[in-house]
C-alpha positions as CSV (number, residue, x, y, z in Angstrom):
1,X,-24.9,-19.9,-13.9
2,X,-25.5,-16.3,-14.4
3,X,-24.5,-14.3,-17.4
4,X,-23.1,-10.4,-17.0
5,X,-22.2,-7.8,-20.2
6,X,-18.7,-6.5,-19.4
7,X,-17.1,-3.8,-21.3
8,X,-13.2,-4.4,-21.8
9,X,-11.1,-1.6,-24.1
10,X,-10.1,-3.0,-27.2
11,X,-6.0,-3.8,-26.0
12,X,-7.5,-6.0,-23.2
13,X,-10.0,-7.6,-25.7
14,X,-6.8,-8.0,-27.8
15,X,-4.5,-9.6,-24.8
16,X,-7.8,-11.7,-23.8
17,X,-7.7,-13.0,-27.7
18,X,-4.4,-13.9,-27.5
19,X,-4.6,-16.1,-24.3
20,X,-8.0,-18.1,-25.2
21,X,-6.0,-18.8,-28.4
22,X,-2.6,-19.9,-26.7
23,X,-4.4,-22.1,-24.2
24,X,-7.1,-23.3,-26.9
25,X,-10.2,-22.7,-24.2
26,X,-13.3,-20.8,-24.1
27,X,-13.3,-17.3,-23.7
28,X,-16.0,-17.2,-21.0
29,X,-13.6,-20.0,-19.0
30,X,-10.6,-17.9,-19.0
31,X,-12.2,-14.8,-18.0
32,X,-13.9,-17.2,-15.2
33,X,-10.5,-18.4,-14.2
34,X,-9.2,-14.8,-14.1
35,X,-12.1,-13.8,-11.7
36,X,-12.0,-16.5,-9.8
37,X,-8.3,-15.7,-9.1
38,X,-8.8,-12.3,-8.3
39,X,-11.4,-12.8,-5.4
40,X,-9.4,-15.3,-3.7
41,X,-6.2,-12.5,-3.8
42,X,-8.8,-10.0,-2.4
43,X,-10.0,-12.3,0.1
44,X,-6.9,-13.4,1.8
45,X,-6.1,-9.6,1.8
46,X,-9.3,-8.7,3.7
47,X,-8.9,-11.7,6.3
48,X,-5.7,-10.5,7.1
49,X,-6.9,-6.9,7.6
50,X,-8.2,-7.0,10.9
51,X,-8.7,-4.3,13.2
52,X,-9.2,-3.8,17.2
53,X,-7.4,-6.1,19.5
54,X,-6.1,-8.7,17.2
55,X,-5.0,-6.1,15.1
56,X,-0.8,-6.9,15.2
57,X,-1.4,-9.8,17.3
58,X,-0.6,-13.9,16.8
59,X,-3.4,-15.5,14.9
60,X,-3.4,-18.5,17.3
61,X,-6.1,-17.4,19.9
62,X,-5.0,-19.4,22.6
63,X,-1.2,-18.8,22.4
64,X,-2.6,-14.8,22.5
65,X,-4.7,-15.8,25.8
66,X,-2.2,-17.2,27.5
67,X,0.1,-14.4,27.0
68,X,-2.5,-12.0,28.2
69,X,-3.0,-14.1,31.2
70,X,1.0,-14.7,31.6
71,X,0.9,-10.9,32.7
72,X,-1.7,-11.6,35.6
């Protein structure tokens, strides 16, 4: 595990305070937590944003194939 220095203003170090208190965990596991949460959100949202010719288009290949071919 790696270790980082992250500055926060003082009213998030404040609402961070009050959180590790209320749930009675580490700091660094909460702030872990909250990262960890905010890569998967960004993740789906770059899986979904796809470009070119599935762009719009059913995510099940094979159903999209066959409707391509359909037109032959």
């Amino acid at each position: 595990m790696s270790r980082i220095l992250v500055d926060l203003p003082d009213t998030q170090l404040e609402a961070l305070t009050v959180l590790v208190e209320a749930q009675q965990r580490p700091r660094a596991a909460v702030i872990r937590d909250a990262i960890e949460a905010y890569i998967a959100q960004h993740k789906r949202v770059l899986a979904v944003d796809v470009f070119g010719l599935w762009k719009g288009k059913k995510v099940d290949g094979l159903e999209y194939q066959q409707e391509l071919r359909s037109e032959w």
